[in-house]
C-alpha positions in Angstrom: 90.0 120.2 116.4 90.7 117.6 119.1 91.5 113.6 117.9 89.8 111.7 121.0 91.3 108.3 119.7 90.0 106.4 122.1 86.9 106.5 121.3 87.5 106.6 117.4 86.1 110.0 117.6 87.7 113.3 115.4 85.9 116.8 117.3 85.6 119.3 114.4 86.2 123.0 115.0 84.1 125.7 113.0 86.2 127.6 110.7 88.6 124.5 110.5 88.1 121.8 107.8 89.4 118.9 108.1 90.7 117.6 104.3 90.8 113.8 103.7 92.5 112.6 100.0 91.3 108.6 98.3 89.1 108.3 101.2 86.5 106.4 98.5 84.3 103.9 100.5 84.9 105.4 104.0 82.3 105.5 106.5 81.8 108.8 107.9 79.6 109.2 111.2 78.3 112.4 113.1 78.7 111.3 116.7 77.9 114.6 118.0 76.2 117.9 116.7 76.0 118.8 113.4 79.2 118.4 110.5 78.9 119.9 106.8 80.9 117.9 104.1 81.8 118.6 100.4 83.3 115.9 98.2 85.1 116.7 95.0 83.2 114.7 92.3 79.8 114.2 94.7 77.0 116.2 93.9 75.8 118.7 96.8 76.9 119.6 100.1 75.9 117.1 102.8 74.9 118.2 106.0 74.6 115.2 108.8 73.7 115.3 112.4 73.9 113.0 115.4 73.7 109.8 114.3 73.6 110.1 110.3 76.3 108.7 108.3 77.5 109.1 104.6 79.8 106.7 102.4 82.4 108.3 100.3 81.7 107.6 96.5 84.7 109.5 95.0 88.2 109.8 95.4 88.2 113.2 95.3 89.2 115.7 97.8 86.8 115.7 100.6 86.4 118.6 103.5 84.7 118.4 106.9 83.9 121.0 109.2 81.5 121.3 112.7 78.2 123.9 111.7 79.1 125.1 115.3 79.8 121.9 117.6 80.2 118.4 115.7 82.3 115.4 115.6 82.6 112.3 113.2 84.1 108.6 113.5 85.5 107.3 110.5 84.9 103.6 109.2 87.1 101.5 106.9 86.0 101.0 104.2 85.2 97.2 103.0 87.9 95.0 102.3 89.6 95.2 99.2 90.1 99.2 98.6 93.0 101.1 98.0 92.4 103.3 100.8 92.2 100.3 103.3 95.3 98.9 101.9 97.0 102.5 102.8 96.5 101.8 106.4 99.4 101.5 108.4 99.6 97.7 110.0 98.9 97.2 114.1 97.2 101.0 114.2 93.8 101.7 114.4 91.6 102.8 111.6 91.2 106.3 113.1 95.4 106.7 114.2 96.1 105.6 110.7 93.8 107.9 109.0 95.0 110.8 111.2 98.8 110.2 109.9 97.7 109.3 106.6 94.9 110.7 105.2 93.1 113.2 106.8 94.7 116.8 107.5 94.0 120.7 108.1 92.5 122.2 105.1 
């Protein structure tokens, strides 16, 4: 998995979820390819490609992983949640998510 920061951009490995905790009302984007994603109290797998997006509902444990290439940006979430509030001050949505949220399954 590569973290291309710049761009707000996490590249997703096959093989290699990605785990994200109280990530309820994140944005999550597929930039590039194809990215499956399971969510602990949401129905279903999801499956997105280029360009779809899905909002977290639940707070539960969420995985992501590339279906052979992918990559996702991750949005905050609007104002007012406990997950935006975790954010470290000055950093960008995507650094602060890195360091505080997300990490290797």
């Amino acid at each position: 998995m590569e973290f291309d920061l710049h761009a707000g951009e996490l590249v997703l490995a096959e093989n290699q979820p990605l785990a994200a905790r109280e990530a309820r009302g994140a944005l999550i984007v597929c930039t590039r390819g194809q990215v499956w994603i399971t969510i602990e109290g949401e129905a279903g797998d999801l499956f997105l490609h280029t360009g779809q997006s899905h909002r977290i509902v639940s707070n539960g444990l969420a995985l992501f992983e590339a279906v052979g290439h992918g990559a996702i940006r991750v949005e905050a979430p609007p104002r007012g949640s406990r997950w935006l509030r975790a954010l470290l001050p000055g950093k960008s949505p995507a650094a602060s998510i890195i360091g505080q949220t997300l990490s290797p399954a």
